[in-house]
C-alpha positions in Angstrom: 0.0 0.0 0.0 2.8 2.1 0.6 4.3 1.7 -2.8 0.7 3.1 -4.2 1.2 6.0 -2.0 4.3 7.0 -2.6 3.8 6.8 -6.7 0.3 9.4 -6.1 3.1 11.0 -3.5 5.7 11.7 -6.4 2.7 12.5 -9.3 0.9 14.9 -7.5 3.5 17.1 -6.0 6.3 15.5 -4.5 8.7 15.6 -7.3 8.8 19.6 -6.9 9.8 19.1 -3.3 12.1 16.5 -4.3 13.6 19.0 -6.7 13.9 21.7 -3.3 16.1 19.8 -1.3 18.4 17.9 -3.5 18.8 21.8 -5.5 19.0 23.0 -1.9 21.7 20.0 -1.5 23.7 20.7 -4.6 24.0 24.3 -3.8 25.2 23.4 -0.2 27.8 21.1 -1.8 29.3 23.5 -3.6 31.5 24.6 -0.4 34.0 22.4 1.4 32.3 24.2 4.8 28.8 23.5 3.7 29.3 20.4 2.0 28.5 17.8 5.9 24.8 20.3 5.3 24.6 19.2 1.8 24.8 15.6 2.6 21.8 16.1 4.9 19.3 17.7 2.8 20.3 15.5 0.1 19.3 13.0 2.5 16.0 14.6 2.6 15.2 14.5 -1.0 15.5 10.8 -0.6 13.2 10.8 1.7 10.8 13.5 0.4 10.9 11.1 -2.6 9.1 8.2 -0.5 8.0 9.3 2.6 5.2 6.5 3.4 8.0 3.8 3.4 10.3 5.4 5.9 10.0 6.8 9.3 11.9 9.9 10.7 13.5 10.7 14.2 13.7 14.7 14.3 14.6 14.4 17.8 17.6 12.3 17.9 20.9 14.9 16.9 19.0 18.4 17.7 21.0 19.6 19.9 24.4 18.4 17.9 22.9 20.2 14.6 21.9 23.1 17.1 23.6 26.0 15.0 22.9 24.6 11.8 19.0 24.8 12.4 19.0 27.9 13.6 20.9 29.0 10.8 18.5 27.4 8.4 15.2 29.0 10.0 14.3 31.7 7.5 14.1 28.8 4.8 12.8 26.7 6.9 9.8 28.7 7.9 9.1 29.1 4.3 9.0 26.0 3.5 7.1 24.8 6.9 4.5 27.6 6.1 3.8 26.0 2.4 3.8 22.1 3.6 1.5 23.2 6.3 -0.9 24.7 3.6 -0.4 22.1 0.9 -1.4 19.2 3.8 -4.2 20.7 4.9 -5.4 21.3 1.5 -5.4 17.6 0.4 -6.4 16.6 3.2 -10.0 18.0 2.8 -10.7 15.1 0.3 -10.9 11.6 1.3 -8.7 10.7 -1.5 -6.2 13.1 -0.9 -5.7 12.5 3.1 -3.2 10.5 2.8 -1.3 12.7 0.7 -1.9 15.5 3.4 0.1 13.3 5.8 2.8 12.9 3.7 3.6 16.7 4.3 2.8 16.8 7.1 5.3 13.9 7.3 7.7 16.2 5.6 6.8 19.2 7.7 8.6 17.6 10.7 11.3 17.4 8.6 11.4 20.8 7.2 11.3 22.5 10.7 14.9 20.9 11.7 16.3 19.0 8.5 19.6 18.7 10.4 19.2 16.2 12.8 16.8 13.7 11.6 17.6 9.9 11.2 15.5 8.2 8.6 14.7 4.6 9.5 13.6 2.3 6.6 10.7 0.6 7.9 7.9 -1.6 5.4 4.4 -2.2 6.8 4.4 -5.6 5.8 6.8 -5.8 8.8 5.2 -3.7 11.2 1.8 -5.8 10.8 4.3 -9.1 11.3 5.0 -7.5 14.5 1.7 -7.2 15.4 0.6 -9.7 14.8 3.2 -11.9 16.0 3.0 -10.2 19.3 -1.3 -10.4 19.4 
């Protein structure tokens, strides 16, 4: 089910956000001192590229990326302002609440992107858990 989401993900949208960061990633990697910054949004493009497949820790290397956050806040509250307008506006529809939680999946994100650890988790293992622990 996840696979379905993230193609609808990428179709209607996702690819221009996609786009952001690994631009946003490039342009950091143009400087030896911003290059360690550049790795980490490019690592967000990967996951803005499918996030119902992974999951996202925002909270585990905060206060290590401390600086670098703060640093990135002016962009950041862009870009936090627009997911939080583009989620709630699918997510009015049935069909496009799913979608809705995709950014504001990605909104997380986008309010500390250095910092995060993505976790590669499928559902078909979560429900094994589940149901193996029932």
């Amino acid at each position: 089910m996840s696979d379905v989401k993230n193609v609808l993900w990428f179709i209607l949208g996702g690819f221009v956000s996609v786009a952001f960061w690994g631009v946003l990633g490039l342009l950091f990697c143009a400087t030896v001192i911003g290059m360690p910054l550049g790795k980490q949004l490019l690592k967000v493009a990967k996951f803005s590229a499918a996030p119902f497949s992974e999951d996202v820790d925002v909270e585990s290397n905060f206060a290590k990326n401390f600086v670098a956050n703060i640093l990135f806040l002016p962009i950041s509250l862009v870009v936090v302002t627009l997911y939080a307008l583009l989620g709630a506006a699918f997510s009015i529809t049935l069909i496009g609440a799913p979608l809705g939680k995709g950014y504001f999946k990605l909104l997380t994100v986008a309010m500390a992107p250095f910092g995060i650890e993505v976790d590669k988790h499928h559902e078909v293992i979560k429900e094994w858990e589940e149901w193996k622990n029932w």
